[in-house]
Structures are given as structure tokens and as C-alpha cells.
N, C-alpha and C positions, 0 to 999 in steps of 0.2 A: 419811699426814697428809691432814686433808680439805682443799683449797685451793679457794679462788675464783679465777680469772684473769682479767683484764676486760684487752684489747684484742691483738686477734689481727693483725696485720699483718703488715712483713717480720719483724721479729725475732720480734713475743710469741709466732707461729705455733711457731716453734721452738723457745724456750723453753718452753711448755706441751706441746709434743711431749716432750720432754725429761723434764719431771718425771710423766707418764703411764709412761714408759718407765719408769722408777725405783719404777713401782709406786705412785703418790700419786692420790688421790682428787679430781680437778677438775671443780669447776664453771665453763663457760667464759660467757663474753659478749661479744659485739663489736657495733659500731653495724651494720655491714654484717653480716649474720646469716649468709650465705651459706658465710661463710671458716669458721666453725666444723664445718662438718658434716665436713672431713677427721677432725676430733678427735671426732666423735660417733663415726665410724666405729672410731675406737680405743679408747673407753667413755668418755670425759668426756658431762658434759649438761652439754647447752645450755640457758644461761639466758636467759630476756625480758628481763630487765633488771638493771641493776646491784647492784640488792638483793636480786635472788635470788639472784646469782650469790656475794654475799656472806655470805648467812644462813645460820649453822653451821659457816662454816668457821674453821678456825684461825690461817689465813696467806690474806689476800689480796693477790694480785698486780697492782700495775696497770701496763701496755705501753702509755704514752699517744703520741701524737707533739708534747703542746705544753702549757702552762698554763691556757687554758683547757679543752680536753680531760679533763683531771685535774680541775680544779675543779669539772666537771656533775658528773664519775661519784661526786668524793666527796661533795657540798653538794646536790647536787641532790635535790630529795623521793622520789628511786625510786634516792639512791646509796648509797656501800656505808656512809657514817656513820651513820648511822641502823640500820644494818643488822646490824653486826659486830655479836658477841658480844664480853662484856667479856673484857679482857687479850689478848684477839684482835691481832694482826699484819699491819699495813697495809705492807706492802715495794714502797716506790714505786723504780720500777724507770726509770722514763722521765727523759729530758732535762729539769730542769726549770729555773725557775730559783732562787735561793737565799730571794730573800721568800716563795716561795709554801710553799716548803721549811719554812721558820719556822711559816706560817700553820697547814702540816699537821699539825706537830708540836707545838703550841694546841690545836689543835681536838679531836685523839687522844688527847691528856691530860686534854683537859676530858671525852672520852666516856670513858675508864677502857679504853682502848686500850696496842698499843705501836706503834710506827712505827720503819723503819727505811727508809732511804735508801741504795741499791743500782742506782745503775745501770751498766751493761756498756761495754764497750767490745770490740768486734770487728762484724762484717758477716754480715748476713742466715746467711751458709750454715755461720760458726762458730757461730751461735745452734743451729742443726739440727744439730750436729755434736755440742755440747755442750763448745764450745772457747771461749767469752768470759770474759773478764777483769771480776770483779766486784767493785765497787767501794763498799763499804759502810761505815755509819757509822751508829753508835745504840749503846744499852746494853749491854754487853757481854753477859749472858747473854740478851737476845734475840738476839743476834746470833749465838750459839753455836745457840738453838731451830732458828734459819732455819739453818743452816750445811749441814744436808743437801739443801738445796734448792739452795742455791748451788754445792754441790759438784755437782748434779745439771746443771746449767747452763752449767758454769762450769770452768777448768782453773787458775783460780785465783781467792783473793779476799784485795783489799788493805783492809786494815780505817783506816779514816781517822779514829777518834776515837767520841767519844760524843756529840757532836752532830750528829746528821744531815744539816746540811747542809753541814757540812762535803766531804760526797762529793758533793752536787752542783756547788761550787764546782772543785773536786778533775777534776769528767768533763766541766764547760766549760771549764779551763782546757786540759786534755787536748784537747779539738776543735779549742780556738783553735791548738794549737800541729799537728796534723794537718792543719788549712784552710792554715795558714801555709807547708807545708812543702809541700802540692798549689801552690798559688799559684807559690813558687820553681821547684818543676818546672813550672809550665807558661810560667812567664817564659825559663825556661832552652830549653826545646823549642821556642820558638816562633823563638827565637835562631836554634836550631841547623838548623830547618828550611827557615826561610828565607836559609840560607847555603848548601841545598842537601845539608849532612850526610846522612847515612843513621840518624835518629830513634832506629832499634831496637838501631844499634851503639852508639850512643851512651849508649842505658839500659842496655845490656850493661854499657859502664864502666864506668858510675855504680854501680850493682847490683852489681856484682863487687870494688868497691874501696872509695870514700871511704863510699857510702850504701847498705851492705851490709844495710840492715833491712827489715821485713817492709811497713810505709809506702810506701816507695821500690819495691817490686817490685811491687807492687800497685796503686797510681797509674801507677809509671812505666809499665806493661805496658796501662792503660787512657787514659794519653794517645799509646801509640804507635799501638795500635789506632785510636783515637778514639769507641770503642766507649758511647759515655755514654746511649744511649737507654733503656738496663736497667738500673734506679737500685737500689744498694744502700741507698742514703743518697741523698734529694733534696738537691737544691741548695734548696729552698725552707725545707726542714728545718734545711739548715746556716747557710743566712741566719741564722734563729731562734738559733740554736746561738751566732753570734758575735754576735747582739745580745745575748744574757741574758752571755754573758761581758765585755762592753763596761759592760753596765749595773751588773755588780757589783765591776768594777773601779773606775769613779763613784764606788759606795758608798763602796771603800775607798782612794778618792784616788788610786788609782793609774795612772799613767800606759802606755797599750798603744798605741803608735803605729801597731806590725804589725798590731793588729785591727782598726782604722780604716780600711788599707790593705785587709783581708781584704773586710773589710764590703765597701767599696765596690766590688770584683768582682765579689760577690755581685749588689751590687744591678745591675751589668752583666747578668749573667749574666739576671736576673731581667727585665729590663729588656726582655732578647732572645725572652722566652718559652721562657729555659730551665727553667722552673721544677721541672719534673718529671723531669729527666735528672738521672744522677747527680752528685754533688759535685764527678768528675771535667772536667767540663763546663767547670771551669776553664780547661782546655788549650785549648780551643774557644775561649773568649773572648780568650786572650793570644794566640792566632794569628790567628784575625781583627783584631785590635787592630794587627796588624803587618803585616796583607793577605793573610793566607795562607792557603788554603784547603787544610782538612782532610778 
């Protein structure tokens, strides 16, 4: 299948690894030019810009990290709206949030597009593995077009309806409840810490009995370390993450106490100049918070 790819960072590098390996025909582009040329050297071309990287292909992909990022590459006079060929497949893949989701899905309609709404859930190195969880939403037989792409990607896909933004709301409620559950660990370790416990026995516990899941091994194992300087996921990112989940809770009247709670870590954490270390950075902030040096 001929693809476009438009944004190579931690995950989309992976992901475009992935559907090259499966044999798929990509044109890539990133703002920072540099990170593509791993992928030249596997046979994607590098495009100049977002409309070339869009023109003729079948399926374009976009790996954004925010809403406006997405809105240049689609609206912008050199993005890929203008670009795409008709019935063509925009598969927005990035964290967005739910209005801009709607706006997309207008706009792709009014161009004689399809759109779907797909984004993952896993960390940088299941993106390269071809291990994330996809999470899509749109027309049922676009969805089935794109399905070998996601299978190329992906070790599953949960299909959320026929309105696509449906799975964006679906993968920030998902974050908010991952940010909430880093938070609990790092309130809980900072406990345990400054009682003098021994941190790694204590993830042993936790990981071995009540919070046997994949979250909890992987947080807990990066707040024993403390290791949060090699960001899978920024903390500036996830800020973003619990605001679009705050703001579409608003929408729907609904009340999130815990993301309020989340938020305001964040904005600690933010606050600190953590902004570039990982989401783990958490634990950082509830030990300090308690005097404890990590």
C-alpha cells in the first residue's frame, strides 16, 4: 500500500519502521528532517513537506504530539488536505483532543476523504516491536482497508464505534486513568521511602500480588530506579493529555476530581523544569514534596 507518514518522533519512528517491514510503500516527513534518514536508509523517501509526503498515497498517517501540530500539517497551504487524493485515508494516529477530532472529520468530508481515528497505546519500544494497542474508530469498511496496517503496528485493535472520536475520547480517558495510577505510586513510594523501607522490596509486593499488571511493573521499576531523564512519554506531553481529558469531561458535565488532582502534579512537576523527563517524574515530585531525596 502506497502511505504517507508525517511525524517521526518516539513512537511514529517505530511505527513507520513497522509498516516498511511489512513490505508498504512510505513516503515520510518530519519537521526536524534529520530523524528520517534512518528510514531512507530502509527505502522510504523523504518528503519536503507535508503535501508531498501526502500526494498519491492511499493511507496517510499522522504521529503528531499535540493539536496544533496536526492542525499546520492538515490546514496548512503545504498540508496534506489539499493534498490527498479522493477516498484517500487520513488515520490520525496522535493524542488529540475530541473537538479538533470532529473538526477533522468536516473537513475530510467536505474534501471526498475518509478519516479514521487510531491512536495506540504502549511506549516508544512496543511501537518498534510492533506491540501497541490500537485504538480506532470510523466506518466500518475503512476500517477494515486500514486493518493491515494496524495489524502491522499493532498486537491488537479495539474498534470504538463509527464515530471517530469516539477513540480519541476512549485514549485520553485511558491516560487519565494511567497518570492516576503513576500518581498513587508515587504517593505511595514517597511513604515508603521516607519510613526508610527498602522501595524495590516493596514494588516486589505490589507487582507480585494486588498490582500484578503491566502499568505497575513499569512505573513501579522507574520510580525505584528514579531513572526519569529518558522520557518515553514527557511529562509536558501528559500535562496536554489530562488537560484535553478535563476539557472533554466539561463538555460532558462530568465530574473528574482525580484529574484535577492529576493536573495539578503535572503542573508541579512542570513548574520544576521537569518538563522533558519522563511521566514517571511523578515519583520525583511526591518525594520532594515529603523532603526526600531521590
Amino acid at each position: 500500500m502506497r502511505i504517507g507518514f508525517i511525524g517521526l518522533g518516539r513512537m511514529g519512528a517505530g511505527m513507520a519502521g513497522r509498516l516498511l517491514d511489512a513490505g508498504h510503500t512510505l513516503a515520510v516527513y518530519n519537521r526536524t528532517a534529520q530523524r528520517a534518514e534512518k528510514l531512507r536508509e530502509r527505502g522510504a523517501v523523504v518528503a519536503e513537506t507535508p503535501e508531498a509526503a501526502a500526494r498519491g498515497a492511499e493511507v496517510v498517517f499522522t504521529m503528531l504530539a499535540d493539536d496544533p501540530a496536526v492542525e499546520h500539517i492538515v490546514f496548512a497551504a503545504d498540508g496534506i488536505l489539499a493534498a490527498m487524493v479522493n477516498s484517500a485515508v487520513h488515520v490520525s494516529a496522535s493524542t488529540i483532543s475530541v473537538a479538533l477530532a470532529r473538526r477533522l472529520i468536516a473537513a475530510h468530508a467536505r474534501a471526498g476523504h475518509r478519516f479514521i481515528s487510531a491512536p495506540v497505546f504502549g511506549r516508544p519500544d512496543a511501537a518498534a516491536a510492533g506491540r501497541l494497542f490500537v485504538v480506532a474508530a470510523g466506518q466500518d469498511e475503512t476500517i477494515a482497508f486500514v486493518q493491515p496496517l494496524f495489524d502491522a503496528i499493532g498486537q491488537r485493535t479495539y474498534r470504538m464505534g463509527t464515530d471517530p472520536s469516539n477513540a480519541n475520547l476512549v485514549k485520553l480517558s485511558g491516560n487519565f486513568m494511567l497518570f492516576a495510577a503513576i500518581e498513587a505510586l508515587a504517593e505511595s513510594f514517597a511513604l515508603i521511602r521516607k519510613a526508610g523501607v527498602d522501595v524495590a522490596a516493596y514494588k516486589d509486593l505490589l507487582t507480585s500480588s494486588l498490582f500484578n499488571a503491566p502499568v505497575y511493573h513499569t512505573y513501579g521499576d522507574l520510580l525505584v530506579s528514579a531513572k526519569d531523564e529518558q522520557a518515553g512519554f514527557t511529562a509536558a506531553l501528559a500535562f496536554k493529555d489530562v488537560r484535553l481529558a478535563i476539557a472533554a469531561a466539561e463538555s460532558l458535565q462530568v465530574p473528574m476530581p482525580v484529574a484535577s488532582l492529576v493536573h495539578d502534579a503535572f503542573v508541579t512537576a512542570l513548574a520544576r523544569g521537569y518538563e522533558s523527563r519522563d511521566q514517571a517524574v511523578l515519583g520525583r515530585v511526591a518525594a520532594e514534596n515529603a523532603g526526600v531525596r531521590v
